[in-house]
C-alpha positions in Angstrom: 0.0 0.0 0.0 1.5 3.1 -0.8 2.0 6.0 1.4 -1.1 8.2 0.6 -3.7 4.9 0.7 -2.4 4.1 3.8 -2.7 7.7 5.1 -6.4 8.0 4.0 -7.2 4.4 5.5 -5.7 5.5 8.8 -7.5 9.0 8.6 -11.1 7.4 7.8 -10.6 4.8 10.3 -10.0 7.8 13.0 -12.6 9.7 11.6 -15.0 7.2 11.3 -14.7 5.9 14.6 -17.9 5.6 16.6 -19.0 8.6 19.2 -19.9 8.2 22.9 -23.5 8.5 24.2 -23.2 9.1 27.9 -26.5 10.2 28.4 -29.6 11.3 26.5 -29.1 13.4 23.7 -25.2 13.8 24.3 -22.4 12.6 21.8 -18.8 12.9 22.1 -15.1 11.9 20.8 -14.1 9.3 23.5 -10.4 10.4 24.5 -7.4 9.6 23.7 -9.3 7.2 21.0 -6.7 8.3 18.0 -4.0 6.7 16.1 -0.9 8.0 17.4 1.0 7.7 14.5 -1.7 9.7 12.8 -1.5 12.3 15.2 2.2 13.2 14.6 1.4 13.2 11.1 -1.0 16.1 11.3 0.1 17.8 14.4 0.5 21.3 13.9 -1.0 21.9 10.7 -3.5 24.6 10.3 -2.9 26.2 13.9 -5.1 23.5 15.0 -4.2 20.8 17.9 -4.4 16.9 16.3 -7.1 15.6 18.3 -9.3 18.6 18.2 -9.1 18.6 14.1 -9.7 14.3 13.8 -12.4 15.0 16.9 -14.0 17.4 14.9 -13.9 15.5 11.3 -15.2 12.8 13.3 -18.4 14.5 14.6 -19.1 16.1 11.4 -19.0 12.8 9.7 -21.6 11.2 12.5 -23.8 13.8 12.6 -23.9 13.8 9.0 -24.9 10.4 8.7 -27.4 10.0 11.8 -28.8 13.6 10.3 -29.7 11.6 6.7 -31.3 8.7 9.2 -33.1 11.1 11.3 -34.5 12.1 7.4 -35.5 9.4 6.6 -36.8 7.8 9.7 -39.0 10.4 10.9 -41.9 8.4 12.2 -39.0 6.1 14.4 -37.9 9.4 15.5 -41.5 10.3 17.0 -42.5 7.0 18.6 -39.0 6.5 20.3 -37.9 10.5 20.8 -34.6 11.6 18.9 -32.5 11.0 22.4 -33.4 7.3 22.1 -33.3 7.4 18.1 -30.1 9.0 17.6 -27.5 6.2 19.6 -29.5 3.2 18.0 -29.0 4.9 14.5 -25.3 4.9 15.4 -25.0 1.6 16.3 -27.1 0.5 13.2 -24.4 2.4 11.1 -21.4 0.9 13.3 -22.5 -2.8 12.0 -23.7 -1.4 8.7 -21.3 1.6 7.8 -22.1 4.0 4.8 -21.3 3.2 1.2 -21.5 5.9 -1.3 -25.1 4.7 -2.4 -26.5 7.0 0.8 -30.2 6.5 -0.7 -29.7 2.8 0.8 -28.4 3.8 3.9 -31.5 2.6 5.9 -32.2 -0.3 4.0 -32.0 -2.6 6.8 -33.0 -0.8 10.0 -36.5 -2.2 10.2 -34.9 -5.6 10.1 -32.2 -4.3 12.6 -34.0 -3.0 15.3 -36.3 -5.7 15.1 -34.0 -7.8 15.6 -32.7 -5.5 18.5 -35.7 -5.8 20.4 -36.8 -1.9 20.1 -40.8 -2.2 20.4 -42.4 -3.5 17.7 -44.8 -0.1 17.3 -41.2 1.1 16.5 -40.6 -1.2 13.8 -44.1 -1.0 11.9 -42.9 2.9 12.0 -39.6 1.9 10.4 -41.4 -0.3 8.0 -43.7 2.9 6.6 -40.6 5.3 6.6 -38.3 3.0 4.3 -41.4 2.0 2.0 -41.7 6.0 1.6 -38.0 6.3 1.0 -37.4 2.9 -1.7 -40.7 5.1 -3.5 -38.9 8.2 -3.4 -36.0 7.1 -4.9 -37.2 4.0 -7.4 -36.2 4.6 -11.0 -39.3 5.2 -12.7 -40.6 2.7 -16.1 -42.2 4.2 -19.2 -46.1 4.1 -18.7 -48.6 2.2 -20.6 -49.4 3.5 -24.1 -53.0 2.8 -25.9 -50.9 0.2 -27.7 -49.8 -1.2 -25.0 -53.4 -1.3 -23.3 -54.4 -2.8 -26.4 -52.2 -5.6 -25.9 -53.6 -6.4 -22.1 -54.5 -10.0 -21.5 -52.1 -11.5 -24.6 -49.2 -12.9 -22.3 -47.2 -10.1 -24.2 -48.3 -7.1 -22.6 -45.1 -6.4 -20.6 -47.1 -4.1 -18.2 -45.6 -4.6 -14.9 -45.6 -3.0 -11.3 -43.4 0.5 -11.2 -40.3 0.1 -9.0 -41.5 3.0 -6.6 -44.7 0.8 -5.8 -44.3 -0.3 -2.3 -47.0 -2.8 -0.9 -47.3 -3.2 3.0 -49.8 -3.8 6.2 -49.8 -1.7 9.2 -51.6 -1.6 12.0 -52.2 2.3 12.2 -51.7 5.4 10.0 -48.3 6.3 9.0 -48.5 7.9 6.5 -50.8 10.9 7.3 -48.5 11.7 10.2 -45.6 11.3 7.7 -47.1 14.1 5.6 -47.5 16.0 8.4 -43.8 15.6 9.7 -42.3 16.7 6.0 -44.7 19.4 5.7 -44.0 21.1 8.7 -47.0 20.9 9.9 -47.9 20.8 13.5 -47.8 17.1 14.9 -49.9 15.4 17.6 -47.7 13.1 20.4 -48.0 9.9 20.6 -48.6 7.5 18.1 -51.2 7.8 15.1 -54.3 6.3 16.1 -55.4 2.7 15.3 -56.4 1.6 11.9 -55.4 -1.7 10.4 -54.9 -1.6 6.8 -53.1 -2.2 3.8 -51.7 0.3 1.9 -50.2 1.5 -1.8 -47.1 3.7 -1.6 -46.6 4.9 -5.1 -44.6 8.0 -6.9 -45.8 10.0 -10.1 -42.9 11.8 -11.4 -42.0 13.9 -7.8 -45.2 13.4 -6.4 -45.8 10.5 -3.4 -48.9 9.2 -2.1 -50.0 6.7 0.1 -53.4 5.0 0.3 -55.1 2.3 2.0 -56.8 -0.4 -0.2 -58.4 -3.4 0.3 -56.3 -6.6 1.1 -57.0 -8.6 -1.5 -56.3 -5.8 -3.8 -52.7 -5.8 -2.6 -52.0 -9.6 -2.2 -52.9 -9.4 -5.8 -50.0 -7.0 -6.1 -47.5 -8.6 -4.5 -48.2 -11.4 -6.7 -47.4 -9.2 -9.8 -44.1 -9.3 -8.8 -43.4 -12.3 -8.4 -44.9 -13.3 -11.9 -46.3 -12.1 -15.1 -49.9 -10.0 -15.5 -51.5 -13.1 -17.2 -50.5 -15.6 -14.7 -51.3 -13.4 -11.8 -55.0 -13.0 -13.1 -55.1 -16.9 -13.7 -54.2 -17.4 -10.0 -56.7 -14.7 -8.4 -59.2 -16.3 -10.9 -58.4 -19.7 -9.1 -58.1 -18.7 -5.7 -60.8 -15.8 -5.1 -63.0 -16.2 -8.5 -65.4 -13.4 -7.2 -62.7 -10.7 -7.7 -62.5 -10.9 -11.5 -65.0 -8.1 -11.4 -63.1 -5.8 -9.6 -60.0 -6.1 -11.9 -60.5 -3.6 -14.4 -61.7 -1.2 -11.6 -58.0 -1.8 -10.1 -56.6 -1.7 -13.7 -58.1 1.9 -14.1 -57.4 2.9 -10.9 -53.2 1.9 -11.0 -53.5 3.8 -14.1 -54.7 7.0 -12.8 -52.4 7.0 -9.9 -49.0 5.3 -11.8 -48.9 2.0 -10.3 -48.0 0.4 -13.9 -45.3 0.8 -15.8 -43.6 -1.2 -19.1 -41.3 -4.1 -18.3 -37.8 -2.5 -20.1 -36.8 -4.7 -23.4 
């Protein structure tokens, strides 16, 4: 390794070094936590003592990162408070450090903190913020044409869910008190109140939405992606034969709000 790769290994290893939390909504540089060697390598530069400069690269990088998590967890934010939030984001992100894809930086907290045993209220909340996130940042298909339409029922329509569609059960509102969070707008405490439901998360060019529909509805949805339009009919024709006349009502309906997109050639 030459000199300047092993200098910036050293520096983010320092830097990147997890913070303290010894009490509530306190973090801090743990002393005398440096590399010495890297220490006398920067001593003295910019008027600036060693530790104080790597202390301080080192909080700006964690207080970046747990800033992008409090982002995009909001609703874990409210249901734990940030003093609890903020040191379990940090350990998340010790065992799961940033790559340079920060849009997937949360990817697995639901499944962490789960398996971390933080409430499970907590972990329905972190369910609802990543499903908003993955639909926020999805890559977005070409929609259906008349042609295509045209096509529907064939086996060679290619129409297929969009990738910001995000399918999920919860057992209260999210996503109201989501909006309300982003918007600024004043928020109750406590947790949204009760309603069980499954819901659509779905993006039309910069504009997301979320709306509860009816559960057959989505398992039919989660079942488009796992297999083509024409089989996926063929099963819900099999299994619940009195929803064929509700399909083109949920046809029109994806349509309006963006659900479909065409599968890329």
């Amino acid at each position: 390794m030459n000199a300047l790769r092993d200098f910036q290994v050293r520096w983010r290893s320092s830097t990147s070094a997890p913070l303290r939390f010894p009490s509530p909504g306190r973090a801090e540089v743990p002393e005398g936590d440096y590399d010495g060697r890297l220490l006398s390598e920067i001593a003295g530069s910019y008027g600036v003592d060693a530790s104080a400069r790597l202390g301080a690269y080192r909080l700006q990088y964690w207080f970046r990162l747990i800033t992008l998590m409090q982002k995009d967890f909001p609703l874990v934010g409210h249901v734990l408070g940030w003093e609890d939030f903020n040191p379990l984001a940090s350990r998340y992100l010790q065992e799961h450090p940033a790559t340079e894809d920060l849009d997937r930086l949360g990817d697995l907290f639901p499944a962490w903190i789960r398996a971390h045993g933080t409430s499970m209220l907590a972990v329905e909340a972190a369910r609802a913020d990543l499903a908003w996130n993955q639909a926020f940042s999805a890559p977005e298909l070409r929609i259906p044409g008349p042609e295509d339409l045209e096509r529907l029922g064939s086996g060679e329509e290619g129409i297929v869910l969009q990738p910001a569609v995000r399918i999920l059960s919860t057992t209260r509102d999210w996503f109201s008190l989501r909006i309300s969070i982003q918007q600024e707008q004043p928020v109750p405490r406590g947790t949204p109140k009760p309603l069980r439901s499954a819901w659509i998360v779905s993006r039309t060019g910069s504009i997301l939405r979320a709306e509860p529909v009816e559960p057959l509805l989505a398992t039919f949805l989660r079942d488009l992606r796992r297999r083509p339009w024409i089989d996926a009919l063929e099963r819900l024709a099999r299994t619940h034969p009195e929803s064929t006349r509700s399909i083109s009502e949920w046809f029109s309906r994806g349509l309006a709000l963006g659900w479909w997109g065409m599968e890329a050639s």
